[in-house]
C-alpha positions as CSV (number, residue, x, y, z in Angstrom):
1,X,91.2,163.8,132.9
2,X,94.7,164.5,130.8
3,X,96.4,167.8,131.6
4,X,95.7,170.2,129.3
5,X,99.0,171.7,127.0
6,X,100.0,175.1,127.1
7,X,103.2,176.6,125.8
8,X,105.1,178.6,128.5
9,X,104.1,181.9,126.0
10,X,100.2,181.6,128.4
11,X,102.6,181.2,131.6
12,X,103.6,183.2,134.2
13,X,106.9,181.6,135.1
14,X,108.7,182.7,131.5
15,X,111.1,185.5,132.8
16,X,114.1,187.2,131.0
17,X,116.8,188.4,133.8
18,X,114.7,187.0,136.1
19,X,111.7,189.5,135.7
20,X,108.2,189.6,134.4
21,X,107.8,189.5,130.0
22,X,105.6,192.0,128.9
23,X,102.7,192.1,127.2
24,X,104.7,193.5,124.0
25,X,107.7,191.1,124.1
26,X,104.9,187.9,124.4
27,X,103.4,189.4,121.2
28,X,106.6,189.4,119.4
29,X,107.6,186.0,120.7
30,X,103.8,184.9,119.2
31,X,104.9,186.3,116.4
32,X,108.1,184.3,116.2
33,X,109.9,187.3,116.7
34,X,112.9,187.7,119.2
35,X,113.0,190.5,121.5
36,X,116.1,191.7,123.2
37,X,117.6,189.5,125.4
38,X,116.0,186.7,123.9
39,X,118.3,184.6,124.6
40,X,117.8,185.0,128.5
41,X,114.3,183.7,128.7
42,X,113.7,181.3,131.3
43,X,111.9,179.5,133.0
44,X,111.1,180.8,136.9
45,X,110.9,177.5,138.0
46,X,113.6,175.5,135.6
47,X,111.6,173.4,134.5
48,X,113.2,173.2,131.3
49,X,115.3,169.9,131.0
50,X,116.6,170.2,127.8
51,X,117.9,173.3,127.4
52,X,121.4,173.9,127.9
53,X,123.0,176.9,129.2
54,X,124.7,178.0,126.2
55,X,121.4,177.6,124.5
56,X,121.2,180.1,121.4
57,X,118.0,182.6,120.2
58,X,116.9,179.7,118.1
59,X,116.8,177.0,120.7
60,X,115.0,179.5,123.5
61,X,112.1,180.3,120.7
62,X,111.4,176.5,120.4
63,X,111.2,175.5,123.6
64,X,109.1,178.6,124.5
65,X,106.7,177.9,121.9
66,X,106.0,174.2,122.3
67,X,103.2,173.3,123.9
68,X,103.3,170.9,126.7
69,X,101.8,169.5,129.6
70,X,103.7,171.3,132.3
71,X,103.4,170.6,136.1
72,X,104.4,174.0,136.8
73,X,102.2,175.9,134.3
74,X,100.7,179.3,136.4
75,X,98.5,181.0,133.7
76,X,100.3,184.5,133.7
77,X,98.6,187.4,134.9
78,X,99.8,190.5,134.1
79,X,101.7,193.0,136.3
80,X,102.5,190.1,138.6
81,X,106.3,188.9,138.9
82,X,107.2,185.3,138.4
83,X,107.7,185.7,142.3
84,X,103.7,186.6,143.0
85,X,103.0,183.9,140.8
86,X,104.6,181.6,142.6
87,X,103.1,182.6,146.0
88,X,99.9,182.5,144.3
89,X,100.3,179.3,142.9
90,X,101.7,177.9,146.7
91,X,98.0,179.9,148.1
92,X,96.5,177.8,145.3
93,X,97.5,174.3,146.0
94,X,96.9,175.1,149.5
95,X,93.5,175.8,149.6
96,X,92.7,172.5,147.4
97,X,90.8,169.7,149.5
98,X,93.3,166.8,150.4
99,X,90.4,164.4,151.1
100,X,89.9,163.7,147.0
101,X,93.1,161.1,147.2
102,X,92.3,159.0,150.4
103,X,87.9,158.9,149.5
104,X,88.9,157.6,146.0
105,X,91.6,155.3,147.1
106,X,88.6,154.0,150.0
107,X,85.9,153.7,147.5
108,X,88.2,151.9,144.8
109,X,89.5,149.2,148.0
110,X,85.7,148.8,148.8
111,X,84.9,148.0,145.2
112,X,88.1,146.0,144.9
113,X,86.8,143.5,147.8
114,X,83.2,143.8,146.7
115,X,84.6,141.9,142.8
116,X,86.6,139.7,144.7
117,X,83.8,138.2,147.0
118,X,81.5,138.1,144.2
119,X,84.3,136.0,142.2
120,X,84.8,133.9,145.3
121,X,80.7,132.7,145.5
């Protein structure tokens, strides 16, 4: 199943200064509005590529606001620093059960030889 997109507005890794966006400034940044400091909205975990440093107001919105399929996506939950979320997100992938890869992997090998003898005969 694809990963679903999001834009990094739902996610609880966008920061300015390094700390938590409100409620209010994600409104205005719906809104296509800029709040101050705009231009210092990041990413917690840099997973933007292609911005640049010197990236302008115009530049931050876009990326912001289109959506992607992000590896890093946290859904944000509010009153949690990108920090939390991050801990959160580590407790997460923790507690998920390793055995999916290896049983799929076995039953896919199985099925593999079970076509391959039926070609042989």
């Amino acid at each position: 199943m694809p990963q679903q997109q999001h834009t990094c507005l739902t996610c609880g890794f966008l920061t300015v200064r390094g700390r938590e966006i409100s409620a209010t400034e994600r409104q205005a940044l719906v809104a296509e509005r800029a709040p101050a400091d705009a231009e210092h909205l990041r990413c917690y975990l840099e997973l933007w590529d292609e911005l640049s440093p010197d990236a302008g107001v115009p530049d931050v919105l876009r990326e912001v606001q289109t959506p992607r399929t992000c590896v890093g996506h946290f859904a944000h939950e509010p009153g949690q620093s990108p920090k939390q979320h991050l801990l959160a997100s580590v407790q997460r992938e923790r507690r998920r059960p390793r055995w999916q890869v290896p049983t799929v992997v076995g039953v896919l090998l199985v099925v593999g030889t079970l076509v391959a003898r039926s070609c042989i005969s």
